[in-house]
C-alpha positions, 0 to 999 in steps of 0.5 A: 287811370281808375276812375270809380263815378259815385254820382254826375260830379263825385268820383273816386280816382288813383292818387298820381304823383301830380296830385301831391300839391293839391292833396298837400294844400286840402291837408294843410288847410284842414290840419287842424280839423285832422290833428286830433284823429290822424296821428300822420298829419304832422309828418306831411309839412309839404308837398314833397310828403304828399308826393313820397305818399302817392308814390308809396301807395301806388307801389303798394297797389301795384303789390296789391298789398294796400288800396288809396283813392282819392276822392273828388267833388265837382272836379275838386279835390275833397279827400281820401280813402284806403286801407289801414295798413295791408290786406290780410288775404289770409283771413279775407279782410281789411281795415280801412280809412279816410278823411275828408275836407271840411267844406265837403262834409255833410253832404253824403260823400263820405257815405257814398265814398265809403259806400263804393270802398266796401262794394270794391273790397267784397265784391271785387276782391272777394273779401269776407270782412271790413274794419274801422278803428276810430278814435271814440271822439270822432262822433262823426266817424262813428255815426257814418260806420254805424249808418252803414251797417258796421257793428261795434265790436269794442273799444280798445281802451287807450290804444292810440297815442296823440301828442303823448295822450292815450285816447280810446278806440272804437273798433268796428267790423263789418260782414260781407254777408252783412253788406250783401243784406244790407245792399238786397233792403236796400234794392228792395226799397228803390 
């Protein structure tokens, strides 16, 4: 099983089919949150969604057209991390995406996450560029691109329904020569 350590008691591990109760239960309990910023939080109603997800993105990793991790804290369940859609091998990039339960936030998971996604897809699989597309009322979203060197490019204007609302979307992208710099400052001040 892939298992990606990102400190002594936070991991990045496979989704498995046996995660699916859990992954369901931190959904539900933090759909509310969710509901404005994931547009697929209302097709999971129960596990058997959560399941039929793992179930995709594991076919979708073994075609190496997507990439889902969840991510773990202290051995609990506290998120998930992976590609928007599939990789563009054409053009070496991808988007990508995550949430993460609201007990978790504020403490640098989602940084050190995201962190560990970004080093996975250019160093590892040789990408040139990494995208984010979030809503521009996300401020927390937008707060952790921008501390890790992800540039905003432009909003597309009303480019995301949301209960029959267009909302605006940030769109931000990031160079693999970009992270290797940021990753050398970074080095250099250890």
């Amino acid at each position: 099983m892939f298992a990606y350590r990102l400190a002594d008691d936070t991991e990045l591990h496979l989704l498995e089919p046996r995660h699916a109760e859990e992954l369901f239960r931190l959904v539900d309990a933090n759909r509310a949150r969710l509901r404005p910023y994931m547009e697929w939080i209302d097709g999971t109603a129960g596990p058997e969604d959560s399941r039929a997800f793992i179930r995709r993105a594991l076919q979708r990793m073994a075609d190496e057209t997507e990439l889902h991790w969840g991510i773990w804290c202290e051995g609990r369940f506290a998120g998930t991390i992976g590609t928007a859609g599939t990789f563009d091998y054409n053009n070496k990039k991808a988007e990508f995406g995550y949430w993460i339960s609201e007990e978790f936030q504020g403490c640098g998971l989602v940084t050190a996450a995201r962190r560990a996604f970004l080093a996975y897809l250019f160093e590892t699989l040789g990408l040139h560029r990494a995208e984010l597309r979030i809503r521009t009322i996300n401020a927390r979203s937008r707060a952790v691109a921008e501390r890790l060197g992800f540039i905003l490019e432009g909003v597309h204007r009303q480019a995301a329904l949301h209960d029959g609302a267009a909302g605006d979307m940030a769109c931000y992208g990031l160079l693999r020569e970009e992270w290797e710099a940021i990753q050398h400052e970074q080095r250099m001040h250890r």
